[in-house]
PyMOL Python script that loads the backbone (N, CA, C, O; Angstrom):
from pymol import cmd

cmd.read_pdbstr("""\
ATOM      1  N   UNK A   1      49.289 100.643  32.779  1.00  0.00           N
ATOM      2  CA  UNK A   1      49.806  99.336  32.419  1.00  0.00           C
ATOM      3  C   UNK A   1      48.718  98.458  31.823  1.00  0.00           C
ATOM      4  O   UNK A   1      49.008  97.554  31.039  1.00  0.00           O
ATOM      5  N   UNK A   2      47.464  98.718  32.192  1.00  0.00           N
ATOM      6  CA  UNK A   2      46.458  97.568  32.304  1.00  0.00           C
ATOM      7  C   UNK A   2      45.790  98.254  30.238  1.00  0.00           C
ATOM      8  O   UNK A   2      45.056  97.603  29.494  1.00  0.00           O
ATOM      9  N   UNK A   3      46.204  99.195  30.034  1.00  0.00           N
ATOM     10  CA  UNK A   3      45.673 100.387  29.032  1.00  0.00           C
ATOM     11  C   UNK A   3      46.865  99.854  27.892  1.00  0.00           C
ATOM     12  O   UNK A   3      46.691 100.259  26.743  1.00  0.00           O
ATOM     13  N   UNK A   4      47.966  99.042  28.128  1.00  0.00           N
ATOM     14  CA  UNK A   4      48.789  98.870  27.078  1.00  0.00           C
ATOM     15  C   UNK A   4      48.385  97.409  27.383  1.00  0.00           C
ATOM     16  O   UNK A   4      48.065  96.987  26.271  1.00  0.00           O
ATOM     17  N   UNK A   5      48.218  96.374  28.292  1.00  0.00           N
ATOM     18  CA  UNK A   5      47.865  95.191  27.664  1.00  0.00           C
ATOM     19  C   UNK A   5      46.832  95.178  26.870  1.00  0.00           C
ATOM     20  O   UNK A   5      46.742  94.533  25.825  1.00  0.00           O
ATOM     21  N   UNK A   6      45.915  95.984  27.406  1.00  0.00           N
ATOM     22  CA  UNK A   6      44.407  95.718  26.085  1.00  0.00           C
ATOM     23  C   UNK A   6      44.777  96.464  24.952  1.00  0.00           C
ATOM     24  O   UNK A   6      44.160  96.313  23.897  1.00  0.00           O
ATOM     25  N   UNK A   7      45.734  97.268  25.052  1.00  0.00           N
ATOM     26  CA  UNK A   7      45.909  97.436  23.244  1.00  0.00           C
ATOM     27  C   UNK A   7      46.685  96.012  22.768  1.00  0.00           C
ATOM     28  O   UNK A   7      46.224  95.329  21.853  1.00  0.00           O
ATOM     29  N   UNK A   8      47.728  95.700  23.385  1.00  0.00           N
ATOM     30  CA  UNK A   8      48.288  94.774  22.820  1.00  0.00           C
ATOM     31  C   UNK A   8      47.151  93.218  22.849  1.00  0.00           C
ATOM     32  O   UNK A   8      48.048  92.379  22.776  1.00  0.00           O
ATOM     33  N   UNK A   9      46.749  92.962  22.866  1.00  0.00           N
ATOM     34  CA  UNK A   9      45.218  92.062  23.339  1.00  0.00           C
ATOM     35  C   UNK A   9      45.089  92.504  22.242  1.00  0.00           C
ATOM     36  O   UNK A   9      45.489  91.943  21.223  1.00  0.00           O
ATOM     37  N   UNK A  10      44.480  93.635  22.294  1.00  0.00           N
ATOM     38  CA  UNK A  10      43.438  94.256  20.702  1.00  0.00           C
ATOM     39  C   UNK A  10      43.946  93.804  19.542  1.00  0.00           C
ATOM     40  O   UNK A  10      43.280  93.028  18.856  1.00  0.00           O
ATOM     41  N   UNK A  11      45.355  94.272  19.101  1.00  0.00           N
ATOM     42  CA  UNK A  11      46.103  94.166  18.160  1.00  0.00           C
ATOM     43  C   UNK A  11      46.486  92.445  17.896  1.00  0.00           C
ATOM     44  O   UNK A  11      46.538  92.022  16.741  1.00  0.00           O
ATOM     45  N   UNK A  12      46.729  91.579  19.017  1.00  0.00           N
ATOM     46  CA  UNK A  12      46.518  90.375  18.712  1.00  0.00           C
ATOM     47  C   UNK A  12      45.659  89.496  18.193  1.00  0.00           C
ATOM     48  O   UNK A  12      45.809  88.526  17.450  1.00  0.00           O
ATOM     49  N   UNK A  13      44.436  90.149  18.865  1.00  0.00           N
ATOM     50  CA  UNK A  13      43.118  89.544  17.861  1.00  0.00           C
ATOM     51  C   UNK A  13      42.999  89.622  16.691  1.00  0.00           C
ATOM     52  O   UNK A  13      42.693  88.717  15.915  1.00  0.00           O
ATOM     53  N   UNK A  14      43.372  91.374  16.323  1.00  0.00           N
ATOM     54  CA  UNK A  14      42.520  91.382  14.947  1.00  0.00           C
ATOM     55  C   UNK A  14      43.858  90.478  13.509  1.00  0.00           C
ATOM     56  O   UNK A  14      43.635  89.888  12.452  1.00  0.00           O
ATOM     57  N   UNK A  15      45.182  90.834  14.278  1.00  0.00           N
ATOM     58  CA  UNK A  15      46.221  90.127  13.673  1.00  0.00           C
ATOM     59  C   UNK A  15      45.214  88.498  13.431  1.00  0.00           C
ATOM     60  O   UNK A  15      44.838  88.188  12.300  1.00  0.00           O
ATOM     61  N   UNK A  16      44.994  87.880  14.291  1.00  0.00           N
ATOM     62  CA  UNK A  16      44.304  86.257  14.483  1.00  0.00           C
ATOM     63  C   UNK A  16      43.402  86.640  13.726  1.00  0.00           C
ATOM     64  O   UNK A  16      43.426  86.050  12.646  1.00  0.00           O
ATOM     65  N   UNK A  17      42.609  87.384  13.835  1.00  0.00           N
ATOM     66  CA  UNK A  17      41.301  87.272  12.692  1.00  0.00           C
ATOM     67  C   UNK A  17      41.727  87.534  11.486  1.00  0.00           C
ATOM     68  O   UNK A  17      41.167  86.804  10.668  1.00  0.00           O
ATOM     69  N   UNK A  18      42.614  88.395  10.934  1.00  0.00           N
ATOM     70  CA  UNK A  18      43.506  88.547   9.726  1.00  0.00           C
ATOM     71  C   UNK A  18      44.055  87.176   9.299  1.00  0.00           C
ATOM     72  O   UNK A  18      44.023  86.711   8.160  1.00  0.00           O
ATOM     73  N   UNK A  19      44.563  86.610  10.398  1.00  0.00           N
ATOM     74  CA  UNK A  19      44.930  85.045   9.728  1.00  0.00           C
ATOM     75  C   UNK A  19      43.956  84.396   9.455  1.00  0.00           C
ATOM     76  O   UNK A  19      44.105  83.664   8.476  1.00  0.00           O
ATOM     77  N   UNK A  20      42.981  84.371   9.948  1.00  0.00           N
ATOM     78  CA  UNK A  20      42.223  83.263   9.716  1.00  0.00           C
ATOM     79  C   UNK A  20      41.032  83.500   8.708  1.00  0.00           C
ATOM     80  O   UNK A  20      40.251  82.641   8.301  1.00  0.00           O
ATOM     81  N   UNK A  21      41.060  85.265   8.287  1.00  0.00           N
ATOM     82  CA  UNK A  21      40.584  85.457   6.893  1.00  0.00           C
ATOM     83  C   UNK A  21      41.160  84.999   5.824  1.00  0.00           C
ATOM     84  O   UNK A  21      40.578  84.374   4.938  1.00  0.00           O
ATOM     85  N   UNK A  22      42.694  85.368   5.852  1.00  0.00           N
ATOM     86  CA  UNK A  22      43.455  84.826   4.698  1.00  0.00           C
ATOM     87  C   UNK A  22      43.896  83.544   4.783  1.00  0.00           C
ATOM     88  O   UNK A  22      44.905  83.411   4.090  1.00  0.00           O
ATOM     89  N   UNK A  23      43.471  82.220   5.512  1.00  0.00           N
ATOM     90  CA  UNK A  23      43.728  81.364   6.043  1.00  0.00           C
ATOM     91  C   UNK A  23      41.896  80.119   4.765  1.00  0.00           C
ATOM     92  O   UNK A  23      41.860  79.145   4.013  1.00  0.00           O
ATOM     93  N   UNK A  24      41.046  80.959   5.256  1.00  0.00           N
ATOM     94  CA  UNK A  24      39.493  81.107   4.525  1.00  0.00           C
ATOM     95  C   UNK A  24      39.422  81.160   2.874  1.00  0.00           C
ATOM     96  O   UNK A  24      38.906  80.471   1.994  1.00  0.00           O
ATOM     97  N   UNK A  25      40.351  82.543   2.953  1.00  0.00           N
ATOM     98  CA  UNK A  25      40.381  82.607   1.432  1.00  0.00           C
ATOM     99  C   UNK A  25      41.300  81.665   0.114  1.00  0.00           C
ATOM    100  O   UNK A  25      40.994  81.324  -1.029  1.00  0.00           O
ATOM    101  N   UNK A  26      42.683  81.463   1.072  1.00  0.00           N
ATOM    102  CA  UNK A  26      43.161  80.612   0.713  1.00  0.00           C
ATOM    103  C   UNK A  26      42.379  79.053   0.006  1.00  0.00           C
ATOM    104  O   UNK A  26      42.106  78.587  -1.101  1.00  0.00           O
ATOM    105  N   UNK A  27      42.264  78.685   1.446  1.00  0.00           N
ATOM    106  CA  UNK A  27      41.162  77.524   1.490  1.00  0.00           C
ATOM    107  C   UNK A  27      40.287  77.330   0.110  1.00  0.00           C
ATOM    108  O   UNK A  27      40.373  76.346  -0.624  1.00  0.00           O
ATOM    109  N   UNK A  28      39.225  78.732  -0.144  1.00  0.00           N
ATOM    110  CA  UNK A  28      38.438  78.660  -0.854  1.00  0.00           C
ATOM    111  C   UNK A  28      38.919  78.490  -2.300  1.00  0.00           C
ATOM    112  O   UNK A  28      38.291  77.892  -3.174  1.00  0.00           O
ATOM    113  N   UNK A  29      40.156  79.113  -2.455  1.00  0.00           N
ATOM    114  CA  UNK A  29      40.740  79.556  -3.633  1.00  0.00           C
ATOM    115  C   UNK A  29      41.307  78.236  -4.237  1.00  0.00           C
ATOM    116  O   UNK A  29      41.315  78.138  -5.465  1.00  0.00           O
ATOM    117  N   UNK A  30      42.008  76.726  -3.111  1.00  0.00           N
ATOM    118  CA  UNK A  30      42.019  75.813  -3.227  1.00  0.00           C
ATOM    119  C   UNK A  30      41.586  74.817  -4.023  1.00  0.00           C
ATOM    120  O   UNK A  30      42.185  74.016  -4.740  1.00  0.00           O
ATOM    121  N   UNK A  31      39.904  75.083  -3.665  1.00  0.00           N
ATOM    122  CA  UNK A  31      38.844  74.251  -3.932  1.00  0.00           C
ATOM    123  C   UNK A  31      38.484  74.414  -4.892  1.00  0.00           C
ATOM    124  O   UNK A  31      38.462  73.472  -5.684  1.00  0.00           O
ATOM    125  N   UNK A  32      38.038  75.686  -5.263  1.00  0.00           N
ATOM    126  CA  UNK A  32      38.070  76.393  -6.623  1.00  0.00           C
ATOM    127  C   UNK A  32      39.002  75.741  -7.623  1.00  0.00           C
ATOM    128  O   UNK A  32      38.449  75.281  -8.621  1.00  0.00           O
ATOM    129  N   UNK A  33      40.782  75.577  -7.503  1.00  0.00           N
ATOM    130  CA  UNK A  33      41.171  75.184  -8.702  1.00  0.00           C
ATOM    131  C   UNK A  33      40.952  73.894  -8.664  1.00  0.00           C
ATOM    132  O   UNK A  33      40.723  73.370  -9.754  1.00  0.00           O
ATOM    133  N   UNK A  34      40.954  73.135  -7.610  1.00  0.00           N
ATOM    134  CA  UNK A  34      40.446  71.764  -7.801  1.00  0.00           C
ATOM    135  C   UNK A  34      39.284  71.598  -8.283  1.00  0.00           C
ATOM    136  O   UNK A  34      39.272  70.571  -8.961  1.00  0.00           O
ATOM    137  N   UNK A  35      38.107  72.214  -8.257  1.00  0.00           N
ATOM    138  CA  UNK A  35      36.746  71.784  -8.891  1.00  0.00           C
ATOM    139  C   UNK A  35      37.750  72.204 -10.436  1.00  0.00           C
ATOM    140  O   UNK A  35      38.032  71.210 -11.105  1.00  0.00           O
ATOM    141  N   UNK A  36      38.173  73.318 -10.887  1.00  0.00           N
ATOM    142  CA  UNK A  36      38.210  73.471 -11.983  1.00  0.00           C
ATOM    143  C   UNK A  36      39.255  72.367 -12.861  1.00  0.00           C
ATOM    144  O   UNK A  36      39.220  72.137 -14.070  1.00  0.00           O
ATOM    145  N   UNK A  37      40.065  71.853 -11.954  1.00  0.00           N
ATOM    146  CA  UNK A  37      40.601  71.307 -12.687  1.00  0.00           C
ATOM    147  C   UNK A  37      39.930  69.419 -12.638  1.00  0.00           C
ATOM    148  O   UNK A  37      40.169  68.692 -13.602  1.00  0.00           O
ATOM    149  N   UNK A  38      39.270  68.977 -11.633  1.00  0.00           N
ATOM    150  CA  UNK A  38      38.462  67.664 -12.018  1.00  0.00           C
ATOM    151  C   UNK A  38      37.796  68.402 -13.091  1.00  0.00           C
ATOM    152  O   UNK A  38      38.388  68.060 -14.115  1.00  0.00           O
ATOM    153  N   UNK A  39      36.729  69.367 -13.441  1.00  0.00           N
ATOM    154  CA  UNK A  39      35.714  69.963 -14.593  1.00  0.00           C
ATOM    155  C   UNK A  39      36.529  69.865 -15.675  1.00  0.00           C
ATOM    156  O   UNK A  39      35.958  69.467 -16.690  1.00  0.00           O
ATOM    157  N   UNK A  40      38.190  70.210 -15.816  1.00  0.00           N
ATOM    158  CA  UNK A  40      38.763  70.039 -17.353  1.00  0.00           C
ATOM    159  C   UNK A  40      38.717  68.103 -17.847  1.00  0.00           C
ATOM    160  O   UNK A  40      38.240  67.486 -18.799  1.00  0.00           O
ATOM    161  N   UNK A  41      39.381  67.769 -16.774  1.00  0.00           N
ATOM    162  CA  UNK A  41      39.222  66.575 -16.878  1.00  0.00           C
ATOM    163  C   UNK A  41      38.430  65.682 -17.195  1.00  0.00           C
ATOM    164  O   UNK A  41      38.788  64.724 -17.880  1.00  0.00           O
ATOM    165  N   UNK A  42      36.941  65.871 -16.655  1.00  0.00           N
ATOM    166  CA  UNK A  42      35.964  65.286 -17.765  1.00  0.00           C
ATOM    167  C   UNK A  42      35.344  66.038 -18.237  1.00  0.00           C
ATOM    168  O   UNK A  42      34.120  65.931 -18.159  1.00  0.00           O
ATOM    169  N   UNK A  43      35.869  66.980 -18.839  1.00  0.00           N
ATOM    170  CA  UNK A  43      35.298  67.278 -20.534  1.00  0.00           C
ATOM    171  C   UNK A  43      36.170  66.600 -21.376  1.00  0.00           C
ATOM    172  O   UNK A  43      35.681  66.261 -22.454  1.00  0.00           O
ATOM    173  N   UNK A  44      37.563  66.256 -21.130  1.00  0.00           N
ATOM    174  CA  UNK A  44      38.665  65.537 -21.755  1.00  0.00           C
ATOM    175  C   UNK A  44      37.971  64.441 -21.946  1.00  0.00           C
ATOM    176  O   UNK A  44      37.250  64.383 -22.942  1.00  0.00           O
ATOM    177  N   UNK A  45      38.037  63.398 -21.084  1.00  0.00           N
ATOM    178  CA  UNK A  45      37.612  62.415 -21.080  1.00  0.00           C
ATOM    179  C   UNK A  45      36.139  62.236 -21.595  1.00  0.00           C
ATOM    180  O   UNK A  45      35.958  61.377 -22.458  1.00  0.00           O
ATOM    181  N   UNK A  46      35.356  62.773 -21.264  1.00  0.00           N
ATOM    182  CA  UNK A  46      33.967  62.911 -22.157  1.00  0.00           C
ATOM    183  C   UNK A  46      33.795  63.312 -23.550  1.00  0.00           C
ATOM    184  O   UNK A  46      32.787  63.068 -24.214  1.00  0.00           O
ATOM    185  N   UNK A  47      35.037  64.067 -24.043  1.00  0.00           N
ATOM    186  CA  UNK A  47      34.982  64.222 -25.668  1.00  0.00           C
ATOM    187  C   UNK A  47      35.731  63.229 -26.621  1.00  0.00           C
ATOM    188  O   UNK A  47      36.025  63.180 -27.815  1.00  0.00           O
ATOM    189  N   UNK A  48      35.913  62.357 -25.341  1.00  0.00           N
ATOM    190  CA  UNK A  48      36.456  60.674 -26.356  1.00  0.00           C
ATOM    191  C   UNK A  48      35.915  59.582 -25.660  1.00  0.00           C
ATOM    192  O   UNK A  48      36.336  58.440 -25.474  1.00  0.00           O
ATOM    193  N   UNK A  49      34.588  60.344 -25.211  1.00  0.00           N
ATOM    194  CA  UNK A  49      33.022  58.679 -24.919  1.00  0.00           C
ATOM    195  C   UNK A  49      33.620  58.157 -23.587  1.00  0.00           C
ATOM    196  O   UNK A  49      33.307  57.037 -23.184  1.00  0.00           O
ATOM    197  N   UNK A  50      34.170  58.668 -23.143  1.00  0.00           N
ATOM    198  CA  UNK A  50      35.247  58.351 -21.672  1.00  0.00           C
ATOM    199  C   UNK A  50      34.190  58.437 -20.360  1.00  0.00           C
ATOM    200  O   UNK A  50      33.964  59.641 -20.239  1.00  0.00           O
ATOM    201  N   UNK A  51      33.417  57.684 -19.292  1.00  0.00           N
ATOM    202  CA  UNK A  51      32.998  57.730 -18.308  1.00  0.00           C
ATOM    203  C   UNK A  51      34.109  56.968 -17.023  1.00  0.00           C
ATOM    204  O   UNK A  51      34.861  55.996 -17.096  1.00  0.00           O
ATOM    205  N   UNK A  52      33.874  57.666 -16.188  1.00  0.00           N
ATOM    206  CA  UNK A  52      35.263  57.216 -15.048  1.00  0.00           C
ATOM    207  C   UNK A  52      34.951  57.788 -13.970  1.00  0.00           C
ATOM    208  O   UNK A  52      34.972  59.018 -14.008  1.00  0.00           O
ATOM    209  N   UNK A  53      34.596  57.183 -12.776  1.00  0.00           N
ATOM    210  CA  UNK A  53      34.347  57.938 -11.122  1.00  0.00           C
ATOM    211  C   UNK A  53      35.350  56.783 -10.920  1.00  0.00           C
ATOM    212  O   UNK A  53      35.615  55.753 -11.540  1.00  0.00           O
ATOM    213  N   UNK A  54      35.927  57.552  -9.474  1.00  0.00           N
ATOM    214  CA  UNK A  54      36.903  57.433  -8.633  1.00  0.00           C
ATOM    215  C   UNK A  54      36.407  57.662  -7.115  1.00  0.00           C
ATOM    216  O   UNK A  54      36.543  58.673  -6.425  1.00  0.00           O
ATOM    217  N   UNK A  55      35.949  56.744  -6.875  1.00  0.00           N
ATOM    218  CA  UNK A  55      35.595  56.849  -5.215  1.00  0.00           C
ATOM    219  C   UNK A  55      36.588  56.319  -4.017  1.00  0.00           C
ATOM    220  O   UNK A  55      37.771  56.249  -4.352  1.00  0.00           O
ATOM    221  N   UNK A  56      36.256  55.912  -2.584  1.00  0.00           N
ATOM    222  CA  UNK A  56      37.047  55.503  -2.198  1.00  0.00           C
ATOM    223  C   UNK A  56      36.221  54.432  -0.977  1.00  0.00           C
ATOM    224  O   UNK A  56      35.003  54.603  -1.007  1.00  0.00           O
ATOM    225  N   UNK A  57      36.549  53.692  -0.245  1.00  0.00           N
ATOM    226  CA  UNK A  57      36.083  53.062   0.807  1.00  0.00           C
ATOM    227  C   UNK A  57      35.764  53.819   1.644  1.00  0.00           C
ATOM    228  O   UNK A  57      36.452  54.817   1.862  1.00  0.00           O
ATOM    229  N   UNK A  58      34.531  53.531   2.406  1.00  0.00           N
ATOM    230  CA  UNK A  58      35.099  54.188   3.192  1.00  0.00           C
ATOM    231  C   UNK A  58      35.436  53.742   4.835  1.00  0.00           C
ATOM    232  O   UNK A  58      35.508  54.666   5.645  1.00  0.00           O
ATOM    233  N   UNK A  59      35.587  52.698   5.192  1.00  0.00           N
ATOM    234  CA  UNK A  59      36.108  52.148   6.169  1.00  0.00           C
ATOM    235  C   UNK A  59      37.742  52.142   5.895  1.00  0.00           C
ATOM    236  O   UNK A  59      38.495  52.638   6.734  1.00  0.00           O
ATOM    237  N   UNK A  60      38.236  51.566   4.701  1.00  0.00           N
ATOM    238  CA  UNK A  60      39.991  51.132   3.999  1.00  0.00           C
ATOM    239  C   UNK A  60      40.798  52.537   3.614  1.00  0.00           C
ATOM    240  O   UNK A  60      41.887  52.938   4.024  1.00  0.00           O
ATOM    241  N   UNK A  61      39.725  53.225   2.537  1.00  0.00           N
ATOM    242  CA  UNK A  61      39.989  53.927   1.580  1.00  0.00           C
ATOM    243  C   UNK A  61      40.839  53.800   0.232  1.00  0.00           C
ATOM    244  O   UNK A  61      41.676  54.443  -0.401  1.00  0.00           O
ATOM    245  N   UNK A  62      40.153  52.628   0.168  1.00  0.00           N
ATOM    246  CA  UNK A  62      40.803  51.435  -1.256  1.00  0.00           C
ATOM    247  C   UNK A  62      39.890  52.154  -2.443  1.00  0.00           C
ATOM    248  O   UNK A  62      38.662  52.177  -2.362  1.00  0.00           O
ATOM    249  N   UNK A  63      40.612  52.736  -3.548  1.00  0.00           N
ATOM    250  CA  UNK A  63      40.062  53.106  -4.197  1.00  0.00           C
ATOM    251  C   UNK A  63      38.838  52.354  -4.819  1.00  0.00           C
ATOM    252  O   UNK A  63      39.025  51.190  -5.175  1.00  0.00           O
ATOM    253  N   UNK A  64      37.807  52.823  -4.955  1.00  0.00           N
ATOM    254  CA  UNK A  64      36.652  51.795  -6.289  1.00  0.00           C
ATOM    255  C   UNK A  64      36.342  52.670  -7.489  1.00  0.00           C
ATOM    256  O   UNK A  64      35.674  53.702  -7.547  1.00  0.00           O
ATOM    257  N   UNK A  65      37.140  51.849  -8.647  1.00  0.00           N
ATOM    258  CA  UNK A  65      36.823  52.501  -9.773  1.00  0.00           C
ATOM    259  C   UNK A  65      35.776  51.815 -10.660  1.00  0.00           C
ATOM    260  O   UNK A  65      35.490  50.623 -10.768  1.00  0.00           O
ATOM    261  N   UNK A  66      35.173  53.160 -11.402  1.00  0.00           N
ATOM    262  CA  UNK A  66      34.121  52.778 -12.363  1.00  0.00           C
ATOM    263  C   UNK A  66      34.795  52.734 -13.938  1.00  0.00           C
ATOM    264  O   UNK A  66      35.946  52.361 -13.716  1.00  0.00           O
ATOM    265  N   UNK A  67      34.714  52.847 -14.808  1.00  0.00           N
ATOM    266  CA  UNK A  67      35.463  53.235 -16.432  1.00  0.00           C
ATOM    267  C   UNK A  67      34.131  52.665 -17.529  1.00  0.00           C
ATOM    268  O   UNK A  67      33.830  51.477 -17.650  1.00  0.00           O
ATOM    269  N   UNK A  68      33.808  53.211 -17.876  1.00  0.00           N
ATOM    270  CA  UNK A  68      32.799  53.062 -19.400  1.00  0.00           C
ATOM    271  C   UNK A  68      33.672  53.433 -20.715  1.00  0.00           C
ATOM    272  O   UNK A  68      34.739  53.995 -20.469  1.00  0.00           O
ATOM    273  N   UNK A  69      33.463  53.272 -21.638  1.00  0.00           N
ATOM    274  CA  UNK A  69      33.920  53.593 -22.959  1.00  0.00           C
ATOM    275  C   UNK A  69      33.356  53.346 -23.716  1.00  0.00           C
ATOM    276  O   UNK A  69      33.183  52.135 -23.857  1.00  0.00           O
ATOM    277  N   UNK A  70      32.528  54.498 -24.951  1.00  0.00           N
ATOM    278  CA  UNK A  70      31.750  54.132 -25.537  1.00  0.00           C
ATOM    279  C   UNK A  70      30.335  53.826 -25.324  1.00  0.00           C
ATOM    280  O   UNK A  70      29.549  53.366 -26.152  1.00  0.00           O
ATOM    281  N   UNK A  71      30.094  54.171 -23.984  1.00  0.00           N
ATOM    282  CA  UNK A  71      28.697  53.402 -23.380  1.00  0.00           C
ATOM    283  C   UNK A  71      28.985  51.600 -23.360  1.00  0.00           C
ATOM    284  O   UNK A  71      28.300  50.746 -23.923  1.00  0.00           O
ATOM    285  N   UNK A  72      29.422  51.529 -23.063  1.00  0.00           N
ATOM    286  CA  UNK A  72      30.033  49.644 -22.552  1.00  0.00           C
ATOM    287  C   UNK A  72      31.365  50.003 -21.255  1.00  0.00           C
ATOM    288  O   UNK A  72      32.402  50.636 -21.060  1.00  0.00           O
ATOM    289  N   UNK A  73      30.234  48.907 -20.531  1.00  0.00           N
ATOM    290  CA  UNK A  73      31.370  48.705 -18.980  1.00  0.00           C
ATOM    291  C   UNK A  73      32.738  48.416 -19.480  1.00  0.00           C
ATOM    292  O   UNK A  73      32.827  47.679 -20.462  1.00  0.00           O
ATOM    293  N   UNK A  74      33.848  48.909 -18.925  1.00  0.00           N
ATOM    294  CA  UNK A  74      34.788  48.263 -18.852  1.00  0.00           C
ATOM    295  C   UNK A  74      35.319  47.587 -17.528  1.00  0.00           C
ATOM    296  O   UNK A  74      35.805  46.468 -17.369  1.00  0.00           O
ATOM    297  N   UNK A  75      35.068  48.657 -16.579  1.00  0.00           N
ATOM    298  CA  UNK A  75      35.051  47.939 -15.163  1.00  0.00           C
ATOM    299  C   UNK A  75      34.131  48.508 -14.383  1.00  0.00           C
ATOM    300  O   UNK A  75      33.820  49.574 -14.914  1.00  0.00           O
ATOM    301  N   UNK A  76      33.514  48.335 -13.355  1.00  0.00           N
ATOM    302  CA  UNK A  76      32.338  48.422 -12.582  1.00  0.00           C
ATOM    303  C   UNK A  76      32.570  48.222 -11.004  1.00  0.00           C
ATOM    304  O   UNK A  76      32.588  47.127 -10.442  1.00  0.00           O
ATOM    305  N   UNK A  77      32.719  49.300 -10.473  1.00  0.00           N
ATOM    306  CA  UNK A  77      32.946  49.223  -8.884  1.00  0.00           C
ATOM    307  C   UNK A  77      33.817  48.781  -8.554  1.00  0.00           C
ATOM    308  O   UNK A  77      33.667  48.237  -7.460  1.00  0.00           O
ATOM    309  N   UNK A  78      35.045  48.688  -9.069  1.00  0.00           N
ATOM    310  CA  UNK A  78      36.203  47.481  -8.955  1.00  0.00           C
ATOM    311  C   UNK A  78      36.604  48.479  -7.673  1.00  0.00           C
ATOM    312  O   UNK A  78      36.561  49.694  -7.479  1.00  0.00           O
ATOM    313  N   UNK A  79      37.122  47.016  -6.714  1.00  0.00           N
ATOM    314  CA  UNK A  79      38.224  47.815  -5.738  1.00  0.00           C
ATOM    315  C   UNK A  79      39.739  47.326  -6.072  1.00  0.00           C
ATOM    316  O   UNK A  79      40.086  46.639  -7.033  1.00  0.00           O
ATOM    317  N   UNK A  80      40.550  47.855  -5.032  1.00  0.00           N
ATOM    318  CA  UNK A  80      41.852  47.528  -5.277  1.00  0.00           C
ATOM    319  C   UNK A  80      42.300  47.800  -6.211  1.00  0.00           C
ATOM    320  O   UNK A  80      42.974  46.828  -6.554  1.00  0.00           O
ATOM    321  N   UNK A  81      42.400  48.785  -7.130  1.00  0.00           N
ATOM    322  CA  UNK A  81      42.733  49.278  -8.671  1.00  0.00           C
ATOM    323  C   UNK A  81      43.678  49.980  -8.741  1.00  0.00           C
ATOM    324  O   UNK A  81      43.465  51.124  -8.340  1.00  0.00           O
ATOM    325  N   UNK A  82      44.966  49.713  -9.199  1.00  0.00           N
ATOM    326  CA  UNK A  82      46.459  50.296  -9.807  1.00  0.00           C
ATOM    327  C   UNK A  82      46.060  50.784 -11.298  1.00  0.00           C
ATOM    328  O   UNK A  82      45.899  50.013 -12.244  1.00  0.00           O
ATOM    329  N   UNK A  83      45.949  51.961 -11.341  1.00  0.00           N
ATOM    330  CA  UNK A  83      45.734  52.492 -12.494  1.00  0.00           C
ATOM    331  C   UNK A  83      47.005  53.634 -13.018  1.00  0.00           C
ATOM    332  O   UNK A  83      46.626  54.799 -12.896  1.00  0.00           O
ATOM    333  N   UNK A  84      48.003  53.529 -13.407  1.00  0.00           N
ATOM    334  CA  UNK A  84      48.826  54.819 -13.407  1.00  0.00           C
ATOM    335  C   UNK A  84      49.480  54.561 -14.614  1.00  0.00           C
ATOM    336  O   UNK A  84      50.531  53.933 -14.747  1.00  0.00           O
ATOM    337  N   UNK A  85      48.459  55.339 -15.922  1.00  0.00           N
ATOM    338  CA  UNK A  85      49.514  55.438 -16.894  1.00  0.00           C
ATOM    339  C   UNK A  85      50.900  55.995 -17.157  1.00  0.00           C
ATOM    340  O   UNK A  85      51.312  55.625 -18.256  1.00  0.00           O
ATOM    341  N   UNK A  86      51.614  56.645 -16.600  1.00  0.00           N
ATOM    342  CA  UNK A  86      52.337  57.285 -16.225  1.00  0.00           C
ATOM    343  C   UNK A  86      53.790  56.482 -15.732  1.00  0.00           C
ATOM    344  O   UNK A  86      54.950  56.739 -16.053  1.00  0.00           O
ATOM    345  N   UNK A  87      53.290  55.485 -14.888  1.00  0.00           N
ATOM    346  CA  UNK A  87      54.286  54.337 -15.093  1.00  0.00           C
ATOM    347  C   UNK A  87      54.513  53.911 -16.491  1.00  0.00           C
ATOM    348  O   UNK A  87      55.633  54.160 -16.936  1.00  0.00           O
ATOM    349  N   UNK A  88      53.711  53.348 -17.231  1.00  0.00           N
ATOM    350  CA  UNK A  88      53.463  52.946 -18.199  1.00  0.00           C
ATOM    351  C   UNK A  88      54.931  53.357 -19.136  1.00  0.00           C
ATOM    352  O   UNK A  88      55.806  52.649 -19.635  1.00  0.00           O
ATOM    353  N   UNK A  89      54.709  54.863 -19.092  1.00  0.00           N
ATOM    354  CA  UNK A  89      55.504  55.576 -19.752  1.00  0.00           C
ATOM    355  C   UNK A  89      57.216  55.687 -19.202  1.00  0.00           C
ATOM    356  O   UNK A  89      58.208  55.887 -19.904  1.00  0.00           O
ATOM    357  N   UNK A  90      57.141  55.489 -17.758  1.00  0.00           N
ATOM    358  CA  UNK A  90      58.230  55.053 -16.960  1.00  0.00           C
ATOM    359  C   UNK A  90      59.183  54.107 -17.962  1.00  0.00           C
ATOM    360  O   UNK A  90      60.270  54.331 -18.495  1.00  0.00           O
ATOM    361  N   UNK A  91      58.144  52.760 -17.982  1.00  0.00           N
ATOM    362  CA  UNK A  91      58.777  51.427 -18.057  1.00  0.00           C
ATOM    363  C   UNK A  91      59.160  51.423 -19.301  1.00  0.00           C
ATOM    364  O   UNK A  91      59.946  50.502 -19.520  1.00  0.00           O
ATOM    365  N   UNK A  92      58.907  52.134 -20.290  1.00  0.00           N
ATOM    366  CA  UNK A  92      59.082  52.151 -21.540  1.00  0.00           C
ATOM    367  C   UNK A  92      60.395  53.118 -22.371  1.00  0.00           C
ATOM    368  O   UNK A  92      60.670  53.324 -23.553  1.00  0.00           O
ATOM    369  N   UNK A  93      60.984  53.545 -21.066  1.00  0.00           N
ATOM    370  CA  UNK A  93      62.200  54.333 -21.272  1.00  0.00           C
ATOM    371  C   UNK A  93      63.468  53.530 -20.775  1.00  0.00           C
ATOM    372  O   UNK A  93      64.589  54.030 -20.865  1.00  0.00           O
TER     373      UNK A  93
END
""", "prot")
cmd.dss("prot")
cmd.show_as("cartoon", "prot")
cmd.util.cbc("prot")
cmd.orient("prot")
């Protein structure tokens, strides 16, 4: 009896370690398209003189945005910033 719980034991672990490999890889695979896809994004924005960080508070987590264009500030550390062109395009339909 004691010879079939430790198989079943056994087989539970490595099942758990199986999750939590593909649990890892996932994860990594994540991050990956996210770096790749902020990296498309400013080359976009950098091949039309475009500078732009997006930070956040960090006590609030109120966004603070930066924006250059051209090498000239447009805004500078601003907090509290509604930026969504996308509405834009909303309101216009």
């Amino acid at each position: 009896m004691a010879e079939l719980w430790l198989n079943q034991y056994a087989i539970a672990q490595e099942k758990a370690r199986e999750q939590k490999e593909l649990k890892a890889k996932a994860e990594k695979k994540a991050k990956e398209l996210h770096e790749l896809k902020v990296n498309s994004i400013k080359t976009i924005l950098k091949s039309h003189g475009i500078k732009m960080s997006i930070d956040s508070c960090g006590c609030c987590d109120s966004p603070i945005v930066s924006f250059e264009y051209m090498g000239g500030s447009v805004m500078k550390d601003e907090g509290y910033v509604v930026f969504d062109m996308f509405e834009d395009e909303d309101n216009e339909s």
